[in-house]
Each structure stands twice: as C-alpha cells, then as structure tokens.
C-alpha positions in Angstrom: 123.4 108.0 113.2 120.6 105.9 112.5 116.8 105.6 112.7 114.8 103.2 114.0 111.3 103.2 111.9 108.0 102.0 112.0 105.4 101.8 109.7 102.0 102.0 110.9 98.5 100.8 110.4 96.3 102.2 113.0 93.9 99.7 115.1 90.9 98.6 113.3 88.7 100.4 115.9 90.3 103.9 115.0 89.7 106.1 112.1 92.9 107.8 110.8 91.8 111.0 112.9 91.5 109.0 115.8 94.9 107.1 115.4 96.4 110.0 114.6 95.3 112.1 117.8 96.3 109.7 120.1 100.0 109.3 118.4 100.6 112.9 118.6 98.8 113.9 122.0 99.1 111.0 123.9 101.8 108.6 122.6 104.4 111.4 121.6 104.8 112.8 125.1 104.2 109.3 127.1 107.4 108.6 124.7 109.0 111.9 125.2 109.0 111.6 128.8 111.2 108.5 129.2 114.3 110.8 127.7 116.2 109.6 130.3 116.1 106.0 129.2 116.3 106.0 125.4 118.3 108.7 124.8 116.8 109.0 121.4 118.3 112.4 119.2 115.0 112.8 117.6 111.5 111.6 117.1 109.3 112.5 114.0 105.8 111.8 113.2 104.8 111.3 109.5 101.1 111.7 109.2 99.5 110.6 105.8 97.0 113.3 104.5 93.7 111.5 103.1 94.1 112.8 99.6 92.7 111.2 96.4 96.8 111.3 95.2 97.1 108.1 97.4 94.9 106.2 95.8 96.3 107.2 92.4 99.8 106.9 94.0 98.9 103.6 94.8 97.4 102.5 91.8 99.8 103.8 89.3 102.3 101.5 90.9 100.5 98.7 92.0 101.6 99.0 95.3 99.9 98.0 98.7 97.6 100.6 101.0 99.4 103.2 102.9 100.1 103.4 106.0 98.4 105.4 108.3 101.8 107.0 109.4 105.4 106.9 109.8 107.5 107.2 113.2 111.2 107.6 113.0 113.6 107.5 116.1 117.5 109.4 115.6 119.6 107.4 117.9 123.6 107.9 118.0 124.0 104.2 116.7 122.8 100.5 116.5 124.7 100.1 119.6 123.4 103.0 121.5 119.6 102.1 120.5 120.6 98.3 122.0 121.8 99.3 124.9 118.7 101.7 125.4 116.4 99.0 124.7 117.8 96.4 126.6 119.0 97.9 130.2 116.5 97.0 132.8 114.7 100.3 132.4 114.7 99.9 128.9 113.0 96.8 128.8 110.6 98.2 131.2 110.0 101.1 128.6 109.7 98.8 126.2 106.7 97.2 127.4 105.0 100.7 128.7 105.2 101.4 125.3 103.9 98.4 123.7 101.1 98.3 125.7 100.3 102.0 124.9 100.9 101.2 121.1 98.3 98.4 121.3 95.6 100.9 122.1 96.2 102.7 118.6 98.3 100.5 116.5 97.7 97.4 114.6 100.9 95.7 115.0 99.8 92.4 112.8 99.7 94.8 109.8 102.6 97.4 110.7 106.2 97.5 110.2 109.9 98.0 112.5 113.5 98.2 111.3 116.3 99.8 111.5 118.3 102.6 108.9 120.4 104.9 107.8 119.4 108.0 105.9 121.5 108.7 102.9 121.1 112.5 101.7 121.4 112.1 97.7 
C-alpha cells in the first residue's frame, strides 16, 4: 500500500475556514465521485486547528509555517496509482481536478509525493 500526499497551503484569497470548507464539501465529493477511475482505498483530510501550539511548535524548532492541511490517498501500489493517473480517464480526472484545486489551493507553496506508512 501506499499513499500519495499533499501538503497544502490554501489560495491566498481564502482564509483557512474558507479553504477548508471548500476541501471538505466541495472537493472531497467532486473527488469521491470519480471512484471508478482512481480506484483509491482511502482518502483522508488533515485539517490544521488554529491553535497558539503551532506557533510555539513552530518556533521551538525553527521550522517553516504549517500547512493549512494534509490530504492523503491509500492506493494498492505505485503501480496501481500510475496506471489510475495515466489511462485516458485518468488524465482527464487529472485535469478536473487540478482545475478544481486551483480554486482553493496555492500550488506554488504546496507539496505532492509519494509513501509508505510504517507503523513503529
């Protein structure tokens, strides 16, 4: 299994309220309904609280902002998420989506990759 993860910055327009309603109740299920053609095992959402604990997080550690959320996509393996991605409806998918994640996301200042979760 693996996970195919982005971390995000929202669009400048948004505030983290915003960004984060239109994740859940408009990109989720946009996402959710193209089953068919990723054939993802599971999709989470991490939302980052606004807490003072971030800041001191941050601080303590010298470390960058956070990121106004985390999605992570469960697919079988590296070969099943290509083959998703790159089958003519896939690649149609792909560009539904990207032009959906434009209207909330701030792609210059987010993050994609690939991984496996390791339990310890």
């Amino acid at each position: 299994m693996i996970k195919f993860v982005m971390c995000l910055h929202r669009h400048p327009s948004l505030s983290r309220a915003e960004f984060q309603d239109y994740w859940k109740n408009k990109h989720a299920p946009l996402f959710q309904s193209f089953v068919e053609v990723h054939h993802a095992k599971r999709y989470v959402q991490d939302h980052t609280i606004d807490t003072p604990m971030n800041q001191f997080l941050r601080e303590s550690r010298g470390m960058i902002e956070e990121f106004d959320g985390v999605a992570e996509v469960w697919f079988e393996s590296e070969q099943a998420f290509v083959e998703a991605m790159s089958s003519p409806e896939g690649e149609t998918l792909g560009a539904i989506l990207s032009e959906d994640e434009s209207k909330f996301i701030d792609h210059a200042r987010s993050s994609a990759f690939l991984a496996t979760e390791h339990e310890v």
